[in-house]
C-alpha positions in Angstrom: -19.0 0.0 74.5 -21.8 2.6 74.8 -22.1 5.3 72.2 -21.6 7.9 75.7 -18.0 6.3 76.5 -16.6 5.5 73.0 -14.1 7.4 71.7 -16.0 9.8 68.5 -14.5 10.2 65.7 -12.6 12.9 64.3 -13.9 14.5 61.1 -12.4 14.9 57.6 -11.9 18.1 55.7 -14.5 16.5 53.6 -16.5 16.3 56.8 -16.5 19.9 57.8 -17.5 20.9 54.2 -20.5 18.3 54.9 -21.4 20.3 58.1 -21.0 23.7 56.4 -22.6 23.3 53.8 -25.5 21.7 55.7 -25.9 24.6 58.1 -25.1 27.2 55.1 -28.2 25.2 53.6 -30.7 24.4 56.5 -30.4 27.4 58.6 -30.7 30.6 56.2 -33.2 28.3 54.0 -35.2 26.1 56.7 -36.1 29.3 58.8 -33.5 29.6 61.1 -34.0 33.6 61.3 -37.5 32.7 61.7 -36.9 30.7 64.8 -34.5 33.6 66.2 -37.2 36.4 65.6 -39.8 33.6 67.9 -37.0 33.8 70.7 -37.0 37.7 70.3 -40.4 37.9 71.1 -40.0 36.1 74.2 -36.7 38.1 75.0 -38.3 41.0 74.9 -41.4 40.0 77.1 -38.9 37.9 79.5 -36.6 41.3 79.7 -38.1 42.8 82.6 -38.7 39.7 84.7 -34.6 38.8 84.4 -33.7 42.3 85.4 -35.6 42.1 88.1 -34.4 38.5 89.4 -30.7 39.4 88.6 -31.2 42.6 90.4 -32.9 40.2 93.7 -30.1 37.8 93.3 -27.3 40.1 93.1 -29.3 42.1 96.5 -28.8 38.6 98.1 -25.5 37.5 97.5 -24.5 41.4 98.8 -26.3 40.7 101.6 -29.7 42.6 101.1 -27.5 45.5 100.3 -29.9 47.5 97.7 -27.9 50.7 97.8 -24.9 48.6 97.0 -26.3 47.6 94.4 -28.0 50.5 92.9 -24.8 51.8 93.5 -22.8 49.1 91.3 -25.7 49.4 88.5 -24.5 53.3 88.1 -21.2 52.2 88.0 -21.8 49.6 85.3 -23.6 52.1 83.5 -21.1 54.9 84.2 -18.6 52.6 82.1 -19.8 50.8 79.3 -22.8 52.4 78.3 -22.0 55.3 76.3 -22.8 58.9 77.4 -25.9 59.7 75.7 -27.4 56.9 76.4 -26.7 56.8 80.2 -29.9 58.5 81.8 -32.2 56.3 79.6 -30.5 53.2 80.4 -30.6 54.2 84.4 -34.3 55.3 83.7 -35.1 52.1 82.4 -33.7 50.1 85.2 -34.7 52.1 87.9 -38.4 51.5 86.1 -38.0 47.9 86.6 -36.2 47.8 89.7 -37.7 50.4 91.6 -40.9 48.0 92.7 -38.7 45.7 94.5 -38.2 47.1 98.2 -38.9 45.0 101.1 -37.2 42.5 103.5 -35.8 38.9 102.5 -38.9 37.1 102.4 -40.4 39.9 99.9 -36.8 39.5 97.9 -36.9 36.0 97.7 -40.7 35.7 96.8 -40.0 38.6 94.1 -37.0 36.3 92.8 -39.7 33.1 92.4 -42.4 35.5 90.5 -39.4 37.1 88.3 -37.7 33.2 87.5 -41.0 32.2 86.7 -41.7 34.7 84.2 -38.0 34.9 82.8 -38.8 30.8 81.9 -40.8 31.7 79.7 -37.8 32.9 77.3 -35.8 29.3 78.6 -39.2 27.2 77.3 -39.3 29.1 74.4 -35.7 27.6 73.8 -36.8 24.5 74.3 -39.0 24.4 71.5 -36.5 26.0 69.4 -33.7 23.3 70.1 -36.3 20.5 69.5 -37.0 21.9 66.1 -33.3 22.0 65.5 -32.9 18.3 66.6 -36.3 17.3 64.8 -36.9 16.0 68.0 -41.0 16.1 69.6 -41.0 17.4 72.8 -41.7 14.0 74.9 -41.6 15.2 78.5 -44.4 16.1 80.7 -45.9 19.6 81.3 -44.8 19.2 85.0 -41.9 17.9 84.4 -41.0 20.3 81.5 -41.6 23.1 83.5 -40.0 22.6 86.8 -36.6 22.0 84.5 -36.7 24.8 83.1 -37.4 27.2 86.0 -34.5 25.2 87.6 -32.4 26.1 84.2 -33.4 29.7 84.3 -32.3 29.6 87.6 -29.1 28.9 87.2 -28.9 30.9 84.3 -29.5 33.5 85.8 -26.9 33.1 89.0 -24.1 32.7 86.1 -25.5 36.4 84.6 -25.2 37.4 88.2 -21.3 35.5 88.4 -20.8 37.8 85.0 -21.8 40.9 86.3 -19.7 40.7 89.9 -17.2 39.9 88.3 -17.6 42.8 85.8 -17.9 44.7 88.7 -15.6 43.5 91.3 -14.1 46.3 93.2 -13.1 47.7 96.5 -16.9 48.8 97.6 -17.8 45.1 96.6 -15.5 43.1 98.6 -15.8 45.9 102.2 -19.8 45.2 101.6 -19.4 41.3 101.4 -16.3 40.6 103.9 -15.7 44.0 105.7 -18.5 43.3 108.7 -17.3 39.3 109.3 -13.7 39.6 108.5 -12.7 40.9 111.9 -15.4 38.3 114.1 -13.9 35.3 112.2 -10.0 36.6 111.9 -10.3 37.2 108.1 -8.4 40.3 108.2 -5.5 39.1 106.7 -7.7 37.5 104.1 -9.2 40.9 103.5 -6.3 42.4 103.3 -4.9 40.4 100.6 -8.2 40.7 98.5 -8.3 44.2 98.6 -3.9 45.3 97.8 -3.2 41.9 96.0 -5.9 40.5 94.2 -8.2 42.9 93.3 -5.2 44.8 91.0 -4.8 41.4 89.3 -8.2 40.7 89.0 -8.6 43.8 86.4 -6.4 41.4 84.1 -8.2 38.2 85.1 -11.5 38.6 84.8 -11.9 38.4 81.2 -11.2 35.1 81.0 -13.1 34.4 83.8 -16.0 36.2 82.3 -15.7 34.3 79.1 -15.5 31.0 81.0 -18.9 31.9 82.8 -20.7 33.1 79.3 -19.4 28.9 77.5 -20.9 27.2 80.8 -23.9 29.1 80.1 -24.4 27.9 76.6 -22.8 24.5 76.9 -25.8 24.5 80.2 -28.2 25.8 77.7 -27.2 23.4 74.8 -27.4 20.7 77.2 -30.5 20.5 78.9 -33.0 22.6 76.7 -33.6 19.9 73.9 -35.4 16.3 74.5 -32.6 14.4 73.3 -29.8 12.7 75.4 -26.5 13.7 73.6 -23.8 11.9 74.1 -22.1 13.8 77.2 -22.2 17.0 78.2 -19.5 19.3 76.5 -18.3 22.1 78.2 -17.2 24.0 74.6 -18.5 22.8 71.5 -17.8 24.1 67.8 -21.5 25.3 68.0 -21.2 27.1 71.4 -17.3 28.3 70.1 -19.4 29.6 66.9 -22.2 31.2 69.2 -20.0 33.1 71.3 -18.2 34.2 68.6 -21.2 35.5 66.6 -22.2 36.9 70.2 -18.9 38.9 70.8 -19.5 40.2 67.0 -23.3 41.2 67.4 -22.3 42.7 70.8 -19.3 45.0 69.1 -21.3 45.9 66.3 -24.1 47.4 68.5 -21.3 49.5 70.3 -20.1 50.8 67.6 -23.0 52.4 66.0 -24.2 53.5 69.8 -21.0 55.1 69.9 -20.4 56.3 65.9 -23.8 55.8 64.2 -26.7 56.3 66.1 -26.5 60.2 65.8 -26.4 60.1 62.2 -30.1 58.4 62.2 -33.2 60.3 60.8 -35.3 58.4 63.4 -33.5 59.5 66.6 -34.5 57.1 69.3 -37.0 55.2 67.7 -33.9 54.1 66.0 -31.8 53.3 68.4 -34.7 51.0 69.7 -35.0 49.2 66.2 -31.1 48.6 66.5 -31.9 47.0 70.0 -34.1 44.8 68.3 -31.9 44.1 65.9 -29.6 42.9 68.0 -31.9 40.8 70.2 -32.8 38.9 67.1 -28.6 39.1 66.2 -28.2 37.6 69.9 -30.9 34.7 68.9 -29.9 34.3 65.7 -26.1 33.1 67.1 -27.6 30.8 69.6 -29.9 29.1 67.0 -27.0 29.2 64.5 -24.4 27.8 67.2 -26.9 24.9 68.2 -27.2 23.7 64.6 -23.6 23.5 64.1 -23.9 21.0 66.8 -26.6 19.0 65.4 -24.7 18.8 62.0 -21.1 18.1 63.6 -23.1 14.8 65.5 -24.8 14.0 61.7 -21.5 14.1 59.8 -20.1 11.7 63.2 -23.0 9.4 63.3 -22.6 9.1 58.9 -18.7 8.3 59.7 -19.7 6.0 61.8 -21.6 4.2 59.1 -25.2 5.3 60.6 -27.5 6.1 58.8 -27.9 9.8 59.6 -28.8 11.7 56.5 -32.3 12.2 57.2 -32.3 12.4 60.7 -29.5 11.9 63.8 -29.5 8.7 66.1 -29.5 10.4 69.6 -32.4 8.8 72.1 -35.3 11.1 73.8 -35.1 12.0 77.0 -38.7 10.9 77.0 -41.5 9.7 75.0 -44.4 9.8 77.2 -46.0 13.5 76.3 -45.6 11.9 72.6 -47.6 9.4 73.3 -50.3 11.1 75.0 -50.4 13.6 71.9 -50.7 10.9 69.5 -53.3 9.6 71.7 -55.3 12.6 71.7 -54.8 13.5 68.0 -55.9 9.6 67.6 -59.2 10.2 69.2 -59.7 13.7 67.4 -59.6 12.0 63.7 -61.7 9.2 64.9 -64.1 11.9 66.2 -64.0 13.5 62.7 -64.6 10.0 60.7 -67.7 9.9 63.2 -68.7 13.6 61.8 -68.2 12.5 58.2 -70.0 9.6 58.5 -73.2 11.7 59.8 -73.0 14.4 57.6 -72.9 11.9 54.5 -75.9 9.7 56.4 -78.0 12.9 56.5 
């Protein structure tokens, strides 16, 4: 029976001191932090680039609807961003957004120039997760590439998913349904949307929002590193401890927004640092959650009687960019025997 359909063994208590204590040790001491602050930098330059494709995405799904949109944004903003802060969070996204005007053909090619520069941040993962794994990067350029535009891709429809539903109201569902319900007899369907379900849906949609944010990191999880895990797991301990550490970063920064940030000495420049801050929080957790992961399959594999304590058992998804970089750096020592040899000839 395949290592993918067996059934994997539960851990121990003495198990899940193995795995926490192996995380306590390799992440704060082997530079996890350091590999979070490498996925800030790319955050931060990605930032722009995933507004703007969320913000063409979301003008698609409403039907090219801008104004809709715009409209939502204010909303959004209206309610969770505190007061202060409101007219430089609109600034900002009126900054980013306010270049994208045109028909669908100009949305659409905006959304292929913004996914390709929001990869960068999903790459940038990449790298991180083989680190975690210990794992070389084995796949083509081409190859590499093209998944992970197709990853940010669907990353970024699952924001979107978060923020409708976030947003779901009245004004959404008249823009979406309200000029096809009548032509195709929806009415009643309308109907019930707007006096039953959207009531309900204040309640719901937490849950649902939380369901949309695992996929994403279980998605994430799954297809950034070059290994082929076992099967694809919809809530792991790691992605239970990342969203966890997400939902704590994510309160944190509201409350000193909402109780802190006025007693700072450096005003706004402060208020940027604690953004930073909690970019690099934000990495920190999906690092953090990832190498739970990777420790949880160790202390399997070592019940399993593999021998897994210097590195885990799980196959590459491919080994031929390996093999052309061992290849290369091959040819590159054999070109610096051939320099040694002249120099010492001379």
């Amino acid at each position: 029976m395949s290592t993918a359909s067996a059934r994997r063994p539960r851990l121990s208590s003495h198990g899940w001191r193995y795995v926490t204590g192996r995380v306590a040790h390799e992440f704060w001491l082997g530079g996890g932090p350091d590999l979070a602050a490498k996925l800030t930098f790319f955050t931060v330059m990605s930032f722009a680039p995933t507004i703007l494709a969320i913000y063409s995405l979301a003008t698609l799904v409403l039907a090219n609807n801008a104004e809709l949109v715009e409209s939502l944004i204010a909303d959004f903003i209206a309610g969770y961003v505190p007061g202060e802060y409101q007219e430089s969070v609109r600034g900002v996204l009126e900054m980013v957004i306010g270049s994208q005007r045109g028909g669908v053909v100009g949305v659409i090619v905006g959304v292929a120039v913004a996914l390709w520069s929001a990869s960068a941040y999903v790459r940038a993962f990449s790298r991180t997760a083989n680190t975690v794994y210990g794992q070389p990067e084995g796949r083509s350029i081409p190859r590499l590439w093209a998944t992970m535009f197709l990853l940010t891709f669907a990353l970024l429809v699952g924001m979107v998913g978060i923020l409708v539903s976030v947003m779901l109201n009245e004004t959404v569902v008249n823009a979406t349904l309200g000029l096809i319900a009548e032509p195709l007899g929806l009415g009643g369907t309308l109907d019930f949307l707007l006096g039953a379900f959207l009531p309900v849906w204040r309640w719901v949609k937490w849950p649902v929002i939380l369901a949309l944010a695992t996929v994403l990191i279980a998605v994430l999880y799954y297809f950034t590193p070059n290994v082929r895990q076992a099967r694809f797991r919809w809530l792991s301990v790691g992605a239970f401890v990342a969203l966890l550490g997400l939902a704590l970063v994510s309160g944190g920064f509201w409350l000193y927004l909402s109780y802190f940030s006025s007693l700072s000495s450096y005003g706004a420049i402060g208020t940027i640092l604690a953004f930073m801050f909690v970019l690099w929080g934000f990495n920190m957790m999906l690092v953090l959650g990832m190498k739970v992961d990777v420790e949880v399959e160790r202390a399997r594999q070592l019940k399993e009687g593999r021998k897994a304590e210097r590195e885990i058992h799980l196959p590459p998804r491919s080994t031929r960019q390996v093999e052309r970089t061992e290849a290369m750096q091959e040819r590159l020592e054999e070109r610096g025997r051939d320099l040694r040899k002249r120099y010492l000839a001379d």
